[in-house]
DRENBATOR-888802 format. One record per residue (C-alpha): residue number from 1; chain; x, y, z. Coordinates in steps of 0.1 Angstrom, whole numbers. Each point is the difference from the previous one (the first is absolute). Example, Ala and Ser with C-alpha at 12.3 -4.5 7.8 and 13.67 -1.06 7.14 Angstrom:
<recs>
(1; A; (123; -45; 78))
(2; A; (14; 34; -7))
</recs>
This chain:
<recs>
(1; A; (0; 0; 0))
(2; A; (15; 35; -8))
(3; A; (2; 20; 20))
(4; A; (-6; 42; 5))
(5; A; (5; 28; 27))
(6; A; (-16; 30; -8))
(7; A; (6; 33; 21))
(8; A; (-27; 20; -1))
(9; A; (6; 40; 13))
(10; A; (-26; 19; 11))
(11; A; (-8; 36; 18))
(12; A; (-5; -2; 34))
(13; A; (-30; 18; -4))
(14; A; (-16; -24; -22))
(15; A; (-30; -26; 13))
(16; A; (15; -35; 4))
(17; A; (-25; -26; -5))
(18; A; (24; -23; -11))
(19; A; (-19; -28; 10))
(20; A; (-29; 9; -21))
(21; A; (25; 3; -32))
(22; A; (16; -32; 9))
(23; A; (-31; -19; 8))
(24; A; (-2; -34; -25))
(25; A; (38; 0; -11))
(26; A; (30; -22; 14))
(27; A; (20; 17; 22))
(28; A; (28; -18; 14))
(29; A; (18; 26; 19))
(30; A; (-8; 38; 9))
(31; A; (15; 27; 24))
(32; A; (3; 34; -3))
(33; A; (23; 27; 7))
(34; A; (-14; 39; 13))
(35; A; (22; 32; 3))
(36; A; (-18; 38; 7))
(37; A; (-5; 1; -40))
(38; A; (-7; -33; -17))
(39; A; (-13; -34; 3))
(40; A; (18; -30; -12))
(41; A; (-19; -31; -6))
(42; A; (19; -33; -5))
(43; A; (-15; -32; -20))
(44; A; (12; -34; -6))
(45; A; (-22; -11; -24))
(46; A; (0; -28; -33))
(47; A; (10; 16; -32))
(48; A; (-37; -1; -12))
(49; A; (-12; 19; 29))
(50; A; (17; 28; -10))
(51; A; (-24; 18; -29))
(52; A; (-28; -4; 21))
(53; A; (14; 14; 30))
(54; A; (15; 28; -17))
(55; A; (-32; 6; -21))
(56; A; (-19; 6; 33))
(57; A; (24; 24; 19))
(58; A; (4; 23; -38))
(59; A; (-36; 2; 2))
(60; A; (-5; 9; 36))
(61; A; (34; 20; 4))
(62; A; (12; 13; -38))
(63; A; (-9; 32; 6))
(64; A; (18; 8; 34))
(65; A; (34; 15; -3))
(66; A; (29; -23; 12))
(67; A; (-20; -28; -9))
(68; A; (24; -23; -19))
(69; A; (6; -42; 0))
(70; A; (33; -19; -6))
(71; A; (2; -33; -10))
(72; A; (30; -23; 5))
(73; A; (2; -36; -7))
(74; A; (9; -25; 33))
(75; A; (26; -27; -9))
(76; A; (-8; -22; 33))
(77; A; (-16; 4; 31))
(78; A; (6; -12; 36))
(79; A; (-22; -19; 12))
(80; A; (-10; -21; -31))
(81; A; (-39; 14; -12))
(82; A; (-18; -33; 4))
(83; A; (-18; -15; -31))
(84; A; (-42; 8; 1))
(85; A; (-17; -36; 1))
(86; A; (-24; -7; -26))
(87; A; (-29; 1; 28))
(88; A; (9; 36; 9))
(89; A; (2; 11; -34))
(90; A; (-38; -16; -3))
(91; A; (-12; 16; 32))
(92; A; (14; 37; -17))
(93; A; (-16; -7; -33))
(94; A; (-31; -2; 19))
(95; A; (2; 32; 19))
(96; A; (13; 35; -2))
(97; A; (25; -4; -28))
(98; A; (-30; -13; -26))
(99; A; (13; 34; -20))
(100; A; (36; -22; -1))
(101; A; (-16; -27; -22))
(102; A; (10; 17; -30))
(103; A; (36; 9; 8))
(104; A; (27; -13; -14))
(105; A; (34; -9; 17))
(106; A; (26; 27; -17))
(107; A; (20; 30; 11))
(108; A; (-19; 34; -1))
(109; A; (-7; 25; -31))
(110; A; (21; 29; 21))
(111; A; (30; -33; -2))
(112; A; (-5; -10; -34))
(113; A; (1; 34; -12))
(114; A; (34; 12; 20))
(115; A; (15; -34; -16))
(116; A; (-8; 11; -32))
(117; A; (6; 35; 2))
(118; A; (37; -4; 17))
(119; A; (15; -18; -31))
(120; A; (-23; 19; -29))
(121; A; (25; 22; -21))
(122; A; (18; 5; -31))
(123; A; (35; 1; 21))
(124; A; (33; -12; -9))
(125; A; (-4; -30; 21))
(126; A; (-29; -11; -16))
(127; A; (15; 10; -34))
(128; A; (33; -22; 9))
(129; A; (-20; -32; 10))
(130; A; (-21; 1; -28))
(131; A; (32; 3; -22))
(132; A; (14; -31; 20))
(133; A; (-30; -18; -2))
(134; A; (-3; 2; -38))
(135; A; (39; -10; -2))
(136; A; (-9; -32; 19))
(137; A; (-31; -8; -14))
(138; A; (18; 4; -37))
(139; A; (26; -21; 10))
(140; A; (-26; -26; 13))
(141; A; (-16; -3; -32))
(142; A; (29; -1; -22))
(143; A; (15; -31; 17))
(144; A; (-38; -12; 8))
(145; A; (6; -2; 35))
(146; A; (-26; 0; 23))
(147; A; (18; 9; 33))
(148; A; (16; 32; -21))
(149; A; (-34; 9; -12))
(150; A; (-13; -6; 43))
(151; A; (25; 23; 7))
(152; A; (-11; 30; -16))
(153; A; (-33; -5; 17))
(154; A; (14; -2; 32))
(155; A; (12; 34; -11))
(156; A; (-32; 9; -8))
(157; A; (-1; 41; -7))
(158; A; (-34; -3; -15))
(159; A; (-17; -9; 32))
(160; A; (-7; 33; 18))
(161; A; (-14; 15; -30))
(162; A; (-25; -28; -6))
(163; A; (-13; -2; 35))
(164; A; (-1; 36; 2))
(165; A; (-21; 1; -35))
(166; A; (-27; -23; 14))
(167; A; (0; 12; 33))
(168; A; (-4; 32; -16))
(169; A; (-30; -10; -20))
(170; A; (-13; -19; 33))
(171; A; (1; 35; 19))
(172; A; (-8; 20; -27))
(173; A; (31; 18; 7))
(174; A; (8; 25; -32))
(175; A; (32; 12; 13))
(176; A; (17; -34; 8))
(177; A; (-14; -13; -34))
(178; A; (18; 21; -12))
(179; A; (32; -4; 15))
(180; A; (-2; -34; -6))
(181; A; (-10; 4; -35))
(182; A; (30; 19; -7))
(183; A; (24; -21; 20))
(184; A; (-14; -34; -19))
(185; A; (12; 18; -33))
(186; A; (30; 13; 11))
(187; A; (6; -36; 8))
(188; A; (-10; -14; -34))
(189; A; (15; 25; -18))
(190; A; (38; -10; 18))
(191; A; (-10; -34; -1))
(192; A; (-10; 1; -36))
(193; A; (34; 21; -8))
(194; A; (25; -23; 19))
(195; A; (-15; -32; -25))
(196; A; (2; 22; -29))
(197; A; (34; 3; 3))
(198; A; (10; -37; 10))
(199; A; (-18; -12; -30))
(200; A; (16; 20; -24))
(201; A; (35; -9; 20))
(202; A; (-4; -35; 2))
(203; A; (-28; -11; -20))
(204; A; (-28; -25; 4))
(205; A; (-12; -37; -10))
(206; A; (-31; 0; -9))
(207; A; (-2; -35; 12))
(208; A; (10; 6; 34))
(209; A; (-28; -19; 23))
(210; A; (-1; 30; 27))
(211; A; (-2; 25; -32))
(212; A; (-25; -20; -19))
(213; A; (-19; -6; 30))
(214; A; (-9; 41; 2))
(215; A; (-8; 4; -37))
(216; A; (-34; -12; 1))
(217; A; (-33; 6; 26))
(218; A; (-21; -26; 9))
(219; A; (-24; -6; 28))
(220; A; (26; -16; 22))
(221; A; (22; 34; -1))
(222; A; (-33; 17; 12))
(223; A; (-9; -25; 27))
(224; A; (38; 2; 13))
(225; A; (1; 43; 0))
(226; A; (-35; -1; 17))
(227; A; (11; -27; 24))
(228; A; (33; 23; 7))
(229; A; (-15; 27; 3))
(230; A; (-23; -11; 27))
(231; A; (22; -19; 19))
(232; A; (23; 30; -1))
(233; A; (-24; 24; 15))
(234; A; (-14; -22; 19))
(235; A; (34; -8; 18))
(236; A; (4; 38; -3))
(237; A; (-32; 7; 26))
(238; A; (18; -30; 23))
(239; A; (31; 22; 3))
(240; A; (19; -28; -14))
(241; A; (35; 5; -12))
(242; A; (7; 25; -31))
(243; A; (24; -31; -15))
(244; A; (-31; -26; 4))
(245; A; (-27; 25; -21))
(246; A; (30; 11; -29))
(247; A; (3; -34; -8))
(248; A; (-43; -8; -5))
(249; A; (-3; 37; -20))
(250; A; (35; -2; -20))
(251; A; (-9; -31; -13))
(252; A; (-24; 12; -24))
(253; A; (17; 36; -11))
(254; A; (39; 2; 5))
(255; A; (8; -32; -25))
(256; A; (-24; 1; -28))
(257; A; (8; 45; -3))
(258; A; (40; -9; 3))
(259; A; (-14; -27; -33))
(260; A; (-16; 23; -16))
(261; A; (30; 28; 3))
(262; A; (26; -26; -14))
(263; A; (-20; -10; -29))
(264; A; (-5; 33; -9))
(265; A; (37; 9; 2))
(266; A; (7; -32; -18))
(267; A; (-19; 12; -29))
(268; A; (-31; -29; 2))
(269; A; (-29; 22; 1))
(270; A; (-27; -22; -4))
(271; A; (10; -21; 35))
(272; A; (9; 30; 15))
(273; A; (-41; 9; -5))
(274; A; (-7; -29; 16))
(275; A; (17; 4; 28))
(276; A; (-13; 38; 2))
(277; A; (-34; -13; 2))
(278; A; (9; -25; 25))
(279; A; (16; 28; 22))
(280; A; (-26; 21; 0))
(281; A; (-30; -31; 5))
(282; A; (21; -6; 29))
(283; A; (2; 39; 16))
(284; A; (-39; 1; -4))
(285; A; (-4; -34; 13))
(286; A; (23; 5; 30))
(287; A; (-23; 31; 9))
(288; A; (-32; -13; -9))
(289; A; (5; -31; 29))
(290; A; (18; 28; 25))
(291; A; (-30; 24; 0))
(292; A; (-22; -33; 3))
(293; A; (20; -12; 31))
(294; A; (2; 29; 17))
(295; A; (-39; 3; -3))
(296; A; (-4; -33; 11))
(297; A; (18; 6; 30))
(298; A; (-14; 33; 12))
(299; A; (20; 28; -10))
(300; A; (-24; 29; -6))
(301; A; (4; 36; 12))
(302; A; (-7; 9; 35))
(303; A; (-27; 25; -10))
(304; A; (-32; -3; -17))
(305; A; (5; 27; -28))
(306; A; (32; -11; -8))
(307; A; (-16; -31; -3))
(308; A; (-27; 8; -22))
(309; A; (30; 17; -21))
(310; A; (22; -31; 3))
(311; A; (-24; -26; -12))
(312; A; (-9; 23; -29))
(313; A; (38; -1; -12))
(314; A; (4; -38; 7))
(315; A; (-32; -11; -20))
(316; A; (13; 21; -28))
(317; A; (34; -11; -1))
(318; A; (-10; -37; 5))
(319; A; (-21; 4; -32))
(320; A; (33; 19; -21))
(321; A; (24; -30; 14))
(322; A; (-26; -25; -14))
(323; A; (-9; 17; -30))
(324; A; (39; 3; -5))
(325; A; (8; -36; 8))
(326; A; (-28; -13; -22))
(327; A; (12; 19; -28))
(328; A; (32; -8; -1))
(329; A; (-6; -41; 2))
(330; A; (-22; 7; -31))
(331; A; (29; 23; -18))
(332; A; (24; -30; 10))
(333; A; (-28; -28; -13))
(334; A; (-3; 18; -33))
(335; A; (38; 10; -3))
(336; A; (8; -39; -6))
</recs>
């Protein structure tokens, strides 16, 4: 179980039913802290319980000055939290927490969206790994070698944008779409560049397995980019590892763009357009099952006209991604 401590500061002047706020959520540890100026409340508390905690002091306390929460992960704690029995967990279903039902087990939005944000940018780090990444990934599919090509997705510089675009679209968030936007095609662009150039330096075989293998579209290269994508954003609202999630979204985007890059720079054009369409079935398919997952587990905006707003922008771009994807399987159908 993962765990949180939020610190939540308060005026001294402010009311403090705390238990009223609290009332239905699983606390497993709380103090609290007073000087002449402020309150300090402390929670231990699952990762899960976070959002709604937080959700109910915004909407009691947002507007008081000094009002502000901090959220830090816990690495252990002393003594061990004891597991909840099935029986309990009956008993709780039962009673006050009925509103729980429909929860889902994942870190918070406020989390998710500091993750994101923290990495999102067109910087010279992000610039460099993508320029590594493409290196490796060439390299991999020159010598078809599957633990080269792995390696690049460990890499994996297209992450953070991806997550960020369907979180984006989740949230109906403008402004981080389009950051991420413009990150994903800084990304592409160096990506793109970097197999340009190998291709025209070394060359390609067009009967190389791992290159042949991303000159054509077919429903399996669909399933595996929606499977990746969901299992990457889905690990992604777990707090997993940033290594773990690369390698479920790079799978589907890093190899078959470094493909295309080299074919072009190689001169064969026509693979090369397969591997373009590929690519880019595979960008809207990894967002497509992202803004899906994060839907299915709860992510919405805390408030209800941001809502309204947010579920306005996801229907619409749900219906571009599938318009787009459907389109491009029939380009690639006809284009044999």
């Amino acid at each position: 179980m993962a765990l949180r401590l939020m610190q939540i500061f308060l005026p001294d002047n402010s009311d403090q039913e705390f238990d009223e706020l609290l009332e239905g959520r699983e606390v497993i540890g709380r103090w609290r802290d007073e000087d002449a100026q402020q309150i300090v409340l402390h929670l231990l508390v699952p990762a899960e319980e976070t959002e709604p905690i937080m959700d109910r002091f915004e909407e009691r306390y947002a507007n008081l000055e000094g009002f502000h929460v901090i959220l830090s992960p816990v690495e252990a704690v002393l003594p061990r939290p004891k597991p909840v029995k099935e029986e309990e967990t009956d008993e709780s279903l039962n009673g006050e927490s009925d509103a729980a039902l429909g929860e889902k087990q994942r870190i918070s939005r406020e989390e998710l969206y500091t993750n994101v944000v923290e990495d999102l940018g067109v910087t010279s780090v992000f610039l460099a790994m993508t320029f590594l990444s493409a290196i490796v990934a060439a390299v991999g599919l020159i010598r078809d070698d599957v633990a080269v090509i792995i390696g690049a997705m460990v890499i994996a510089p297209l992450l953070t944008p991806n997550v960020a675009l369907s979180l984006a679209t989740t949230l109906g968030d403008w402004q981080l779409m389009r950051r991420a936007f413009v990150a994903n095609v800084s990304g592409v662009v160096v990506a793109f560049a970097v197999a340009v150039i190998v291709g025209l330096i070394f060359g390609v075989d067009p009967d190389n397995k791992a290159i042949a293998a991303r000159t054509d579209v077919n429903l399996g290269d669909i399933l595996l980019a929606l499977a990746a994508g969901a299992a990457g954003t889905l690990a992604f609202t777990r707090g997993l590892s940033g290594a773990v999630i690369g390698v479920m979204v790079a799978v589907a985007l890093m190899p078959p763009l470094v493909a295309c890059g080299m074919l072009i720079g190689s001169g064969q054009f026509h693979l090369a357009s397969g591997a373009m369409l590929l690519t880019v079935a595979n960008v809207i398919s990894v967002n497509l099952a992202g803004v899906g997952t994060f839907l299915i587990q709860g992510v919405r905006p805390r408030s209800w006209w941001e809502a309204k707003r947010a579920k306005t922008a996801t229907r619409r771009s749900i219906a571009v991604w599938i318009v787009l994807l459907s389109a491009l399987v029939l380009l690639f159908w006809f284009r044999r």
